[in-house]
Biopython code that builds the backbone (N, CA, C, O; Angstrom):
import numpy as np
from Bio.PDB.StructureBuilder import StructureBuilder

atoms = [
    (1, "UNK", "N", (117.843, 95.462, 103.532)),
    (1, "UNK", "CA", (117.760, 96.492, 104.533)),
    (1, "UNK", "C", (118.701, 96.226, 105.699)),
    (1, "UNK", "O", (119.054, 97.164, 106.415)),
    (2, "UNK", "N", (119.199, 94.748, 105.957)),
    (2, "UNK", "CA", (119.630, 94.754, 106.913)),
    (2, "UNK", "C", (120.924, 95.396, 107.050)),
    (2, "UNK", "O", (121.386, 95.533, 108.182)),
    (3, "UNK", "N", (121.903, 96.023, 105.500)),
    (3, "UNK", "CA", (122.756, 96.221, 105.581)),
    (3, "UNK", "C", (122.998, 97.650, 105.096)),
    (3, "UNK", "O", (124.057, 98.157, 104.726)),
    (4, "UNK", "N", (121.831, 98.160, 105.178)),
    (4, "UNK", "CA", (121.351, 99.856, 104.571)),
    (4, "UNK", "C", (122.223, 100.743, 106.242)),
    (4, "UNK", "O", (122.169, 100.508, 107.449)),
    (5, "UNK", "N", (123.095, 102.001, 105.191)),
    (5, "UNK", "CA", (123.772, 102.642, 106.117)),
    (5, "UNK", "C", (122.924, 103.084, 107.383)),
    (5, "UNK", "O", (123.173, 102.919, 108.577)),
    (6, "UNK", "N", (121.891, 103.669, 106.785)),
    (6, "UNK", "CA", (121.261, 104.691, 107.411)),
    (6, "UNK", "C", (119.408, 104.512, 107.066)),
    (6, "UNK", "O", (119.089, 103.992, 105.996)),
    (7, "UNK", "N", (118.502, 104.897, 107.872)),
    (7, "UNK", "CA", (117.875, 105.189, 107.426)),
    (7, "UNK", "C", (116.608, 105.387, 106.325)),
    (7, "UNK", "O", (115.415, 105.085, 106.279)),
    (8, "UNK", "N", (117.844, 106.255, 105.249)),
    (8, "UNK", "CA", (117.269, 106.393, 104.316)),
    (8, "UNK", "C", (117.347, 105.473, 103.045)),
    (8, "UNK", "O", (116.470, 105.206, 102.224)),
    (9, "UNK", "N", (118.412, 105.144, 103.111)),
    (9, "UNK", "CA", (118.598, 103.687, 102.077)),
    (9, "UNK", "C", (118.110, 102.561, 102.403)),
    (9, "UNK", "O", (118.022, 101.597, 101.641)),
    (10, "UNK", "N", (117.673, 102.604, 103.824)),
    (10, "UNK", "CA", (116.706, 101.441, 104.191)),
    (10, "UNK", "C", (114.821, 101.974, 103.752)),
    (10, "UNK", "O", (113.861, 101.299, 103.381)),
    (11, "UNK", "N", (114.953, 103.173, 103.976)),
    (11, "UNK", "CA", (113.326, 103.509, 103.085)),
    (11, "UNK", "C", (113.385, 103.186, 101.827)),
    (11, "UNK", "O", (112.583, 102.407, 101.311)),
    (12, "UNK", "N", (114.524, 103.860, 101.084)),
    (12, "UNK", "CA", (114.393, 103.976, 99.896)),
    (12, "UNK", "C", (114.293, 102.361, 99.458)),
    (12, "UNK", "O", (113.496, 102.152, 98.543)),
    (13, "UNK", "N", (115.046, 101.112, 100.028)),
    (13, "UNK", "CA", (115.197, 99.841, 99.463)),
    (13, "UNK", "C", (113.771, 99.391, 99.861)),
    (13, "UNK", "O", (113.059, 98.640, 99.193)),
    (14, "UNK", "N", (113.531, 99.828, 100.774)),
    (14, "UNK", "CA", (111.667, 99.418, 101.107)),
    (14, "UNK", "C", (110.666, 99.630, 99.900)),
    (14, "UNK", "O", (109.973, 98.750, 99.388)),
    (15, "UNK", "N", (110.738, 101.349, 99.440)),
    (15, "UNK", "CA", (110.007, 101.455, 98.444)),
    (15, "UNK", "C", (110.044, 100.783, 97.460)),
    (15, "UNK", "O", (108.940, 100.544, 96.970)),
    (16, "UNK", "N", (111.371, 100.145, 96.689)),
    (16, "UNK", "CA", (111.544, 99.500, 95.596)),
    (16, "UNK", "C", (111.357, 98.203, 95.692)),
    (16, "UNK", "O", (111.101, 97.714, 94.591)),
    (17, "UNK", "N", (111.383, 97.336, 96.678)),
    (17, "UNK", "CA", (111.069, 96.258, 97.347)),
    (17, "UNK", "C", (109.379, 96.382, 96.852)),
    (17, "UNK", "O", (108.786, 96.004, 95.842)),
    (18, "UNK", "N", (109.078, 96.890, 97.724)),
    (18, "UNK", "CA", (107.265, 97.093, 97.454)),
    (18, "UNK", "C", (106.983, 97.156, 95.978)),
    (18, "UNK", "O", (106.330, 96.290, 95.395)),
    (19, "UNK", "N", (107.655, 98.526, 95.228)),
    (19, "UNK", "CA", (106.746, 98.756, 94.341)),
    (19, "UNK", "C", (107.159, 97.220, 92.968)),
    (19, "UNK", "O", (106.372, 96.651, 92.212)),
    (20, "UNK", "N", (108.678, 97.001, 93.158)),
    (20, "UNK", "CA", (108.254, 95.503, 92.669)),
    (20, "UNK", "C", (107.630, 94.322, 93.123)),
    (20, "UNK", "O", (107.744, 93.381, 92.338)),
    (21, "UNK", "N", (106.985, 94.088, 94.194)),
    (21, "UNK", "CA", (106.251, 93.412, 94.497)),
    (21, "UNK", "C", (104.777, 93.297, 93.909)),
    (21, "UNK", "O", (104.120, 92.256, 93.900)),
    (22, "UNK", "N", (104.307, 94.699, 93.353)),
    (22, "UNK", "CA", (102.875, 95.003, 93.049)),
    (22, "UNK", "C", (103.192, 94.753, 91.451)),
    (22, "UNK", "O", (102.326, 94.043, 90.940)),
    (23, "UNK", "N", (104.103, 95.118, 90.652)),
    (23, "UNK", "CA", (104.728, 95.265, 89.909)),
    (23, "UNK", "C", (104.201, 93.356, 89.268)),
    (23, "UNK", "O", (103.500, 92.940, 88.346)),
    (24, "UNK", "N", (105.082, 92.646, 90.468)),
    (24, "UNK", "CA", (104.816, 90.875, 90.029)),
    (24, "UNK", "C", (103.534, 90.795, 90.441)),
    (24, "UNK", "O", (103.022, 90.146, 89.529)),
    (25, "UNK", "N", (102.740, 91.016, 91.167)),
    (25, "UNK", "CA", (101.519, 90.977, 91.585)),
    (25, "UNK", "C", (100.524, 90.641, 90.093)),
    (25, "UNK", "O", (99.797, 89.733, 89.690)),
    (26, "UNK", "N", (101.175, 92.420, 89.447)),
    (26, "UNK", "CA", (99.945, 92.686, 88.673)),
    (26, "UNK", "C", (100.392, 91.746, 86.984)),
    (26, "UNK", "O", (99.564, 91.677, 86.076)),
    (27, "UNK", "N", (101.556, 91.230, 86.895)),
    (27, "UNK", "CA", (101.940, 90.278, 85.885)),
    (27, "UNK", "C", (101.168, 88.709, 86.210)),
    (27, "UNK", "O", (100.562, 87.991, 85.415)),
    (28, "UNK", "N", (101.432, 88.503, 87.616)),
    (28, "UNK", "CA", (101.085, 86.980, 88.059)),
    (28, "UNK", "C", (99.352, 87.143, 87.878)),
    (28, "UNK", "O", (98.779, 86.180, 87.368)),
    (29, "UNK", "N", (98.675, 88.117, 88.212)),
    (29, "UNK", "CA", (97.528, 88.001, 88.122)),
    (29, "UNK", "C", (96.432, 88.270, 86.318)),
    (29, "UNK", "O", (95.404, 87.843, 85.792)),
    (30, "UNK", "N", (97.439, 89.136, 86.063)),
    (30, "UNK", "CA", (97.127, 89.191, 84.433)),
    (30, "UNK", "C", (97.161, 87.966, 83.571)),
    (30, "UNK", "O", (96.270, 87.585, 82.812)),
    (31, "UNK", "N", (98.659, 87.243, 83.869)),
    (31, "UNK", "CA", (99.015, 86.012, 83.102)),
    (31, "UNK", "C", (98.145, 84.644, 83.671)),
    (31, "UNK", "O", (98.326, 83.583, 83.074)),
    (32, "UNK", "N", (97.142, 84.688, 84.903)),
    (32, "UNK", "CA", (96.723, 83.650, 85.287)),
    (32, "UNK", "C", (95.214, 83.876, 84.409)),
    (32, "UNK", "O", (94.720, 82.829, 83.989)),
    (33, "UNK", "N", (94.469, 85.145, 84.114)),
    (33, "UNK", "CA", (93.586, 85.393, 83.929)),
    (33, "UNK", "C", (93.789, 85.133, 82.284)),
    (33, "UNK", "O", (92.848, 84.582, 81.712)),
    (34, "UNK", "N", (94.711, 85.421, 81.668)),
    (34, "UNK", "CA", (94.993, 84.637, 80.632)),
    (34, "UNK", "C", (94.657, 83.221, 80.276)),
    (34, "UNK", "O", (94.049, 82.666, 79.361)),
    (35, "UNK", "N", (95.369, 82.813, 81.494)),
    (35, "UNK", "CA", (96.165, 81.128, 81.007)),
    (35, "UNK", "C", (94.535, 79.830, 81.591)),
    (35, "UNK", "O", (94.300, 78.664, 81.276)),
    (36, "UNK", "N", (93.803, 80.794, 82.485)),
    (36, "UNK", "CA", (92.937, 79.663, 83.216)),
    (36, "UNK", "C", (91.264, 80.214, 83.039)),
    (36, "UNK", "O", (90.938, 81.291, 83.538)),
    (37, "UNK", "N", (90.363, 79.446, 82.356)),
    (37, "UNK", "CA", (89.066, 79.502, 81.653)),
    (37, "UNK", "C", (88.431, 80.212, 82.376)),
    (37, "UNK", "O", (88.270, 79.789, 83.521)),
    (38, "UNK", "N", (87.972, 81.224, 82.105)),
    (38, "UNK", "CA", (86.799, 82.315, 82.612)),
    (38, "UNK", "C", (86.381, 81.065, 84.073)),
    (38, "UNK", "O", (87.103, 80.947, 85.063)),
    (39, "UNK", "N", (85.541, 80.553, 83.925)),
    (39, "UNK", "CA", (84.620, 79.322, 84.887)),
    (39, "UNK", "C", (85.232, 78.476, 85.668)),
    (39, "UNK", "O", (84.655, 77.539, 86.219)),
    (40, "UNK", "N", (87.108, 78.873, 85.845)),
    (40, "UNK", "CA", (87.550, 78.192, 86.847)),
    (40, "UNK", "C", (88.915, 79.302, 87.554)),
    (40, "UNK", "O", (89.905, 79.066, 88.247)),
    (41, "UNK", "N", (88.207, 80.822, 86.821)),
    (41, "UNK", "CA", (89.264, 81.552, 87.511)),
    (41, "UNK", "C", (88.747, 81.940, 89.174)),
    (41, "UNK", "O", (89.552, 82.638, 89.792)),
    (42, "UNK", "N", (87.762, 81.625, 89.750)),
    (42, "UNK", "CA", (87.299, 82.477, 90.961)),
    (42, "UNK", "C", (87.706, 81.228, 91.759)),
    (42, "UNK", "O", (87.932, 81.495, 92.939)),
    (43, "UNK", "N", (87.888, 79.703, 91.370)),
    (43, "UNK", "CA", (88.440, 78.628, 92.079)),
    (43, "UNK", "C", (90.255, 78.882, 92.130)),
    (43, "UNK", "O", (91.054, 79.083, 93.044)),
    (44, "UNK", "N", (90.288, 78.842, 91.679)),
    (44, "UNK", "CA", (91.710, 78.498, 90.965)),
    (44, "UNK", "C", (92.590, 79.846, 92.248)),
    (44, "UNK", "O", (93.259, 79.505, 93.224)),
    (45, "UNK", "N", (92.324, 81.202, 91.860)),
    (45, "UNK", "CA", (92.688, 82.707, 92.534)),
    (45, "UNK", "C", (92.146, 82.384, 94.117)),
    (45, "UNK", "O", (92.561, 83.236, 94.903)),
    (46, "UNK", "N", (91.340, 81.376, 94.720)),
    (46, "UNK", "CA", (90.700, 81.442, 95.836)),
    (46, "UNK", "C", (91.807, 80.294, 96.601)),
    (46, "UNK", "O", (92.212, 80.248, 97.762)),
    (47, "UNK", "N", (91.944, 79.865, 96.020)),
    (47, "UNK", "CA", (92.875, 78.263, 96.531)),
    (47, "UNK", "C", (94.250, 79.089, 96.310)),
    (47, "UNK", "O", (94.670, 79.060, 97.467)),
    (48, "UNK", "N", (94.993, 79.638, 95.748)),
    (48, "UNK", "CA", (96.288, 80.354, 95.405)),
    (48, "UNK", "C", (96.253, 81.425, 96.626)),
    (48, "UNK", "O", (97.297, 81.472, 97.275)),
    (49, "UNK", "N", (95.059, 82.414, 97.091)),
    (49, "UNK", "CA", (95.151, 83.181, 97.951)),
    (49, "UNK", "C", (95.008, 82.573, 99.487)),
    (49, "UNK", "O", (95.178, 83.288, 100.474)),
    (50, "UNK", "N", (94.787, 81.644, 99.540)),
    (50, "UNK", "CA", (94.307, 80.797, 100.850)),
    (50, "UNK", "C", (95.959, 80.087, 101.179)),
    (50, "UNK", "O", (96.520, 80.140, 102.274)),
    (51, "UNK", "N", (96.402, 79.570, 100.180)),
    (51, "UNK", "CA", (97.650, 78.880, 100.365)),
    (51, "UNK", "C", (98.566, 80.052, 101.236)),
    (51, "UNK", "O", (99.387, 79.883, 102.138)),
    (52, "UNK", "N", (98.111, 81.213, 100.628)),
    (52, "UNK", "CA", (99.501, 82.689, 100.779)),
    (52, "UNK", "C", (98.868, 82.800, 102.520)),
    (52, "UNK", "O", (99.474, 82.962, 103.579)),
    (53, "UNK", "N", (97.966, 82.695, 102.331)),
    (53, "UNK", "CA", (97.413, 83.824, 103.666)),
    (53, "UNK", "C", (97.293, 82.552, 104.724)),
    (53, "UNK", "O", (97.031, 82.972, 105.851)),
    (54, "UNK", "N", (97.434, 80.860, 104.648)),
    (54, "UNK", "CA", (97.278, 79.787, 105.869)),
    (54, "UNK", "C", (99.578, 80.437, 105.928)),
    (54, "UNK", "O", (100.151, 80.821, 106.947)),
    (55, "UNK", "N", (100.090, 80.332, 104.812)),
    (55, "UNK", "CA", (101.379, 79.873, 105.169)),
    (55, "UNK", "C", (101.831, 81.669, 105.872)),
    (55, "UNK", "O", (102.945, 81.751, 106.390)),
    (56, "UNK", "N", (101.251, 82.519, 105.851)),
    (56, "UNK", "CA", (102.147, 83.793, 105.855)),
    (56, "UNK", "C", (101.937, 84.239, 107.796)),
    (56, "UNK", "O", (102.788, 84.978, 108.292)),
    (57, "UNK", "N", (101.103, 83.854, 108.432)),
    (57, "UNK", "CA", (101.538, 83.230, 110.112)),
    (57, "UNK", "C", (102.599, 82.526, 110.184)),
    (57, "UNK", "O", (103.238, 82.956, 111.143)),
    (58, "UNK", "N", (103.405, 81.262, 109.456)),
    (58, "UNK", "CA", (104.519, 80.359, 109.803)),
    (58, "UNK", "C", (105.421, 81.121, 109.333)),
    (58, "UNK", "O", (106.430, 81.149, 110.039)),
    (59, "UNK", "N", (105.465, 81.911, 108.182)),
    (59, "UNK", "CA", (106.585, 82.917, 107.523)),
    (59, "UNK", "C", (107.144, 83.879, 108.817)),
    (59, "UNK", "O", (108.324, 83.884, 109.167)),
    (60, "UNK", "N", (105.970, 84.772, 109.525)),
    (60, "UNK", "CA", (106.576, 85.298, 110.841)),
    (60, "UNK", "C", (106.505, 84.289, 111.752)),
    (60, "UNK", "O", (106.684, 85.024, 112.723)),
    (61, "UNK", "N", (106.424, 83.539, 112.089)),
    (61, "UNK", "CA", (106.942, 82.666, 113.301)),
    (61, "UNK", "C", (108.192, 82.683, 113.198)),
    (61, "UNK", "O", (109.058, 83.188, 113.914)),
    (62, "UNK", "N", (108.261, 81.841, 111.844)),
    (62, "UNK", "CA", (109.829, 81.198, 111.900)),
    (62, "UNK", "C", (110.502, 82.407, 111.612)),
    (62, "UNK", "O", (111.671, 82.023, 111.570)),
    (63, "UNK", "N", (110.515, 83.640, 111.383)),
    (63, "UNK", "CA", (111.202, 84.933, 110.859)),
    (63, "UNK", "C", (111.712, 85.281, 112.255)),
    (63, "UNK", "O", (112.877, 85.576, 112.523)),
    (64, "UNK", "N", (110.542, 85.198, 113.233)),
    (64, "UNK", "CA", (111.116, 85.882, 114.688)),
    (64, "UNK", "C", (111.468, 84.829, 115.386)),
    (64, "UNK", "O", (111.473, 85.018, 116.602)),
    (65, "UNK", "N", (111.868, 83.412, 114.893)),
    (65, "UNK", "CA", (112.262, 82.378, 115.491)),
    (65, "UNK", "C", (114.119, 82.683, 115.223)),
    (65, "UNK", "O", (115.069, 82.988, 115.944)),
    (66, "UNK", "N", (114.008, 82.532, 114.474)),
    (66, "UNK", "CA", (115.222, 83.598, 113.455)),
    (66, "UNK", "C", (116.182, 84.372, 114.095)),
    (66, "UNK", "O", (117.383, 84.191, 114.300)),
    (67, "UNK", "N", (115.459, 85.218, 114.355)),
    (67, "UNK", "CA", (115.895, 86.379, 114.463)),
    (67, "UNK", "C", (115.970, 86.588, 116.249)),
    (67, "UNK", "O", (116.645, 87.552, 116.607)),
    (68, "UNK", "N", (115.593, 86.098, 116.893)),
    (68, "UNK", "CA", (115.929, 85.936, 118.336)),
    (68, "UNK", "C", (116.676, 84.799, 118.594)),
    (68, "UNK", "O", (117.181, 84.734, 119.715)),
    (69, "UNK", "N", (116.959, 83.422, 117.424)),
    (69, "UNK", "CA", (118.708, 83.154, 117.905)),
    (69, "UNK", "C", (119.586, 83.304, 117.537)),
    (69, "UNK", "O", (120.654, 82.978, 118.057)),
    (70, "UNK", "N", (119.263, 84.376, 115.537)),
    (70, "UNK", "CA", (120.661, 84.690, 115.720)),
    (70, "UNK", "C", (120.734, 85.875, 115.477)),
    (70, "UNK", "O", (121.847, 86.105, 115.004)),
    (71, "UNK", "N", (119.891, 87.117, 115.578)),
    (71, "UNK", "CA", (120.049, 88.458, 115.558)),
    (71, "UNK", "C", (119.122, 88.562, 114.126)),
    (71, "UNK", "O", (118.969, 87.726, 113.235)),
    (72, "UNK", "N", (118.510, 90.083, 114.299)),
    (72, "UNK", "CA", (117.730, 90.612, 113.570)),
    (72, "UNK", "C", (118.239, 90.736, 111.972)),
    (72, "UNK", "O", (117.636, 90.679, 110.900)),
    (73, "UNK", "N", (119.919, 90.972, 112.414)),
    (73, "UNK", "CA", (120.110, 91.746, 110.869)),
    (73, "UNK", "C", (120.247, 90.672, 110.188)),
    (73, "UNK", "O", (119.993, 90.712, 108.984)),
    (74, "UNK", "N", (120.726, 89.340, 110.864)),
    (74, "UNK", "CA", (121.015, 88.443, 110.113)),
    (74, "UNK", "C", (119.695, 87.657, 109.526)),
    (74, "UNK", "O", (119.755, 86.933, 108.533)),
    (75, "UNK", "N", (118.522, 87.895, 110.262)),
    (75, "UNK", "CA", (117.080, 87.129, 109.527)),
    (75, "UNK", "C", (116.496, 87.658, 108.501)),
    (75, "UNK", "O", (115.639, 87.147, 107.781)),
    (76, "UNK", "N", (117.346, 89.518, 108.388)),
    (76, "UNK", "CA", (116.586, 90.170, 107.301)),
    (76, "UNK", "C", (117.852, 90.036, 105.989)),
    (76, "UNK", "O", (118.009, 90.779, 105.021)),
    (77, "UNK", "N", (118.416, 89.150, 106.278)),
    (77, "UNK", "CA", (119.378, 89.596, 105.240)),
    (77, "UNK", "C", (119.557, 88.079, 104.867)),
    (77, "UNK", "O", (120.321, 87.535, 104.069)),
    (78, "UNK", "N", (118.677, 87.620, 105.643)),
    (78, "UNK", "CA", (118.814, 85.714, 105.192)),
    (78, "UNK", "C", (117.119, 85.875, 104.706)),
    (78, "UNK", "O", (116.992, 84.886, 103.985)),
    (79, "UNK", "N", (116.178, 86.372, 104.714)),
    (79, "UNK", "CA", (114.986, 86.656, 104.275)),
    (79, "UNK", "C", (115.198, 87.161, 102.591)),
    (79, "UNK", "O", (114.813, 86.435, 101.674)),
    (80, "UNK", "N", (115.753, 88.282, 102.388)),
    (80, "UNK", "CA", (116.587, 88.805, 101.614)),
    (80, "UNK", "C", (116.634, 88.385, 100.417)),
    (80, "UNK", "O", (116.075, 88.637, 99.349)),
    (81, "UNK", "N", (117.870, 87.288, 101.034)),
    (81, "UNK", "CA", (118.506, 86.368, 100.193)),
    (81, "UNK", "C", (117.864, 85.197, 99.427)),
    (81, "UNK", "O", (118.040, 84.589, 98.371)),
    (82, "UNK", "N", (116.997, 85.184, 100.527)),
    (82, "UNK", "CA", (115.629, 83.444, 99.784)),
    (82, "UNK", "C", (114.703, 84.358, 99.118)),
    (82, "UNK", "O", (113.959, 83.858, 98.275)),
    (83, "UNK", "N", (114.618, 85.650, 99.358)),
    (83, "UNK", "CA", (113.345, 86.014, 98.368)),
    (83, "UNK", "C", (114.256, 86.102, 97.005)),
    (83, "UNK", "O", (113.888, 85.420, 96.048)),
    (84, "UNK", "N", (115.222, 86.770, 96.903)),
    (84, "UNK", "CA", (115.738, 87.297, 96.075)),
    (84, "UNK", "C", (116.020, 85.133, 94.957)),
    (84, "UNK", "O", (115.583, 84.797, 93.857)),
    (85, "UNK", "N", (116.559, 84.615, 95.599)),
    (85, "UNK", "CA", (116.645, 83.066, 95.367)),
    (85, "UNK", "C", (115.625, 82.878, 94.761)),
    (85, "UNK", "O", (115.857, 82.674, 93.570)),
    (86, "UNK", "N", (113.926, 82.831, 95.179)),
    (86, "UNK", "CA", (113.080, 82.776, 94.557)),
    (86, "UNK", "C", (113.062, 83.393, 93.384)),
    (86, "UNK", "O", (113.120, 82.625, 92.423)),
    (87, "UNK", "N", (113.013, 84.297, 93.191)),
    (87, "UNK", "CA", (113.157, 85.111, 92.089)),
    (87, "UNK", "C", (113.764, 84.308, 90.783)),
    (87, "UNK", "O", (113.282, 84.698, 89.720)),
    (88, "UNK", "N", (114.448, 83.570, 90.713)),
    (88, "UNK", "CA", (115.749, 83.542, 89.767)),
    (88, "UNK", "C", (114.406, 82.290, 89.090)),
    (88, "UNK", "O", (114.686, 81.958, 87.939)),
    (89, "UNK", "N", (113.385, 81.769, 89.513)),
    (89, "UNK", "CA", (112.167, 80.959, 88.719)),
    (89, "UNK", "C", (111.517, 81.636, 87.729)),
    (89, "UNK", "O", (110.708, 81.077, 86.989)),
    (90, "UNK", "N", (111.847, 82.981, 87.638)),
    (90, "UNK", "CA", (111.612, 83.396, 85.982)),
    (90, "UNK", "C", (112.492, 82.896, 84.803)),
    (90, "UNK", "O", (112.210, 83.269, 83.664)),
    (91, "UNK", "N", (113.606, 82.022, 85.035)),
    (91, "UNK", "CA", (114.352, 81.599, 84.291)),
    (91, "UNK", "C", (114.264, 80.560, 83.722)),
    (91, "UNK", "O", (115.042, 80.210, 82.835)),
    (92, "UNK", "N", (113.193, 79.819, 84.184)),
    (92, "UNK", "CA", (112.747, 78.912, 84.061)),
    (92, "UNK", "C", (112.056, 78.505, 82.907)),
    (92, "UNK", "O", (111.133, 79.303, 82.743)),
    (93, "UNK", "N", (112.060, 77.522, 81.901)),
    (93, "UNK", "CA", (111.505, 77.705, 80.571)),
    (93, "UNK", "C", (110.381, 77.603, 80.506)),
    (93, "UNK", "O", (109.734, 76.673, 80.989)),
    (94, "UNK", "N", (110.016, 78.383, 80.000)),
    (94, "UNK", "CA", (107.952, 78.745, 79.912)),
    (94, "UNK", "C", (107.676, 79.351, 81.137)),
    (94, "UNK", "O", (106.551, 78.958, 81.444)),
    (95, "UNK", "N", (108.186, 80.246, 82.174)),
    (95, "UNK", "CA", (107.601, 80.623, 82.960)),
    (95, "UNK", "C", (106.871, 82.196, 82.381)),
    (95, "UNK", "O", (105.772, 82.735, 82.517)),
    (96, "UNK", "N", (108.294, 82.577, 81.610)),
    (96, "UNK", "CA", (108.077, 83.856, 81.176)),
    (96, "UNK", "C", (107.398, 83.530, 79.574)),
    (96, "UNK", "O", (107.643, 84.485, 78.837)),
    (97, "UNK", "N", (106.718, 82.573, 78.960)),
    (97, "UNK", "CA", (106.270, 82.311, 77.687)),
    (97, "UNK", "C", (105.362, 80.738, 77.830)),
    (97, "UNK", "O", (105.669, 79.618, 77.420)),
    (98, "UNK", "N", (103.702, 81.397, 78.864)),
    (98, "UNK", "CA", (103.102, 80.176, 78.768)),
    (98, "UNK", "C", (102.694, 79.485, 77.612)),
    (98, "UNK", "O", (102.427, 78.285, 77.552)),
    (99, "UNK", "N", (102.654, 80.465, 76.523)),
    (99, "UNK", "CA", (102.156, 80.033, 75.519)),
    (99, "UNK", "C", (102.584, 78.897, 74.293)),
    (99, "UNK", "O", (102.017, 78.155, 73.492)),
    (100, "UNK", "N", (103.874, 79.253, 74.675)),
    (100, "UNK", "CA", (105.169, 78.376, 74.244)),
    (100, "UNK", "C", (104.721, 77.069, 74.990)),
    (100, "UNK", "O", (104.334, 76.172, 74.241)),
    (101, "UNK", "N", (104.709, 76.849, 76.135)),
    (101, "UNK", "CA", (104.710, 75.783, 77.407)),
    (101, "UNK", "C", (103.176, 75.060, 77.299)),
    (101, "UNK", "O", (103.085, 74.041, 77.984)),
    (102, "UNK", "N", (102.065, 75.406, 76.606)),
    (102, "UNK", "CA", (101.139, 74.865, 76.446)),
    (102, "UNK", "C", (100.622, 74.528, 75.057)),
    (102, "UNK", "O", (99.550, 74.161, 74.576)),
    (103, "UNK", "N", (102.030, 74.852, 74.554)),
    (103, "UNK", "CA", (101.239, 74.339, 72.864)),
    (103, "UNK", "C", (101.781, 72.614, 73.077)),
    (103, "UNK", "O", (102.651, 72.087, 73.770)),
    (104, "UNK", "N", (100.800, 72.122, 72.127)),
    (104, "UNK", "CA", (101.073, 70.557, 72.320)),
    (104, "UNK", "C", (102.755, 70.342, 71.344)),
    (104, "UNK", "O", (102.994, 70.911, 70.279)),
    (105, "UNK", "N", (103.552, 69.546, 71.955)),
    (105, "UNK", "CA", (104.376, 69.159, 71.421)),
    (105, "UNK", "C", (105.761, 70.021, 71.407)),
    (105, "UNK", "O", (106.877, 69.813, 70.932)),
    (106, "UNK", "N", (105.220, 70.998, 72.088)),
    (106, "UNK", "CA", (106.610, 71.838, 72.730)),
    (106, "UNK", "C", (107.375, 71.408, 73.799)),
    (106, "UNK", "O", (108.014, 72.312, 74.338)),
    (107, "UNK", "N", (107.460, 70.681, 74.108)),
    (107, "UNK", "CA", (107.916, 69.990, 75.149)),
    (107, "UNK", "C", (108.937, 68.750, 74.274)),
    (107, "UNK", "O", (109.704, 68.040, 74.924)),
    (108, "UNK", "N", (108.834, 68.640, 72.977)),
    (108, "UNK", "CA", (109.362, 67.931, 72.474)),
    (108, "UNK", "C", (110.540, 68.838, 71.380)),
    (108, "UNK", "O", (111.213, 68.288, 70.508)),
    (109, "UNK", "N", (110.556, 70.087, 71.650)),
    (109, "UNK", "CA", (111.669, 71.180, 71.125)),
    (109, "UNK", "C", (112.613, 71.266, 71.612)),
    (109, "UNK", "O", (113.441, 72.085, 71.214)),
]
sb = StructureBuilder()
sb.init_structure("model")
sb.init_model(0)
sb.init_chain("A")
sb.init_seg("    ")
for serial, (resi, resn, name, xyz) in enumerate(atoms, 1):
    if name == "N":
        sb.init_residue(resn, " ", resi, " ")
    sb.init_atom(name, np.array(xyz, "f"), 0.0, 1.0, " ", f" {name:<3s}", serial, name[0])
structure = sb.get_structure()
């Protein structure tokens, strides 16, 4: 957004921003309900949501720490860039194929 002409290409990159966000949401939460035993999913989803919601106060701190020494456009477009960075951990082997990643002796393929 920080480098959207106008406006509207800054809504429009918002919407698509979002709706892939819900998009990984609803994969990360499907594939955990998969991968982790009925009797340790309400632990497991409680400790994962606690981690998001203690660290996501320091996420805006340091965002408007950011962005008041070196300008706005540059914190959203350095924000941007590390989310988008994150991202590239689907590449990762077995992220996208736990099933592969938890059979015994796959690790030896």
């Amino acid at each position: 957004m920080s480098v959207a002409p106008n406006v509207a290409v800054a809504a429009a990159s918002s919407a698509v921003e979002i709706g892939l966000i819900v998009y990984g949401d609803v994969l990360y939460v499907s594939m955990m309900q998969s991968i982790i035993p009925a009797e340790l999913q309400g632990r497991v989803f409680s400790v994962a949501y606690m981690i998001a919601f203690v660290l996501t106060p320091f996420g805006i701190l340091f965002g408007g720490v950011v962005a008041s020494l070196l300008g706005v456009r540059f914190a959203l477009l350095a924000s941007g860039v590390l989310s988008g960075a994150c991202s590239f951990v689907i590449f990762v082997p077995g992220v996208r194929d736990p099933d592969r990643a938890s059979t015994p002796g796959a690790a030896a393929k």
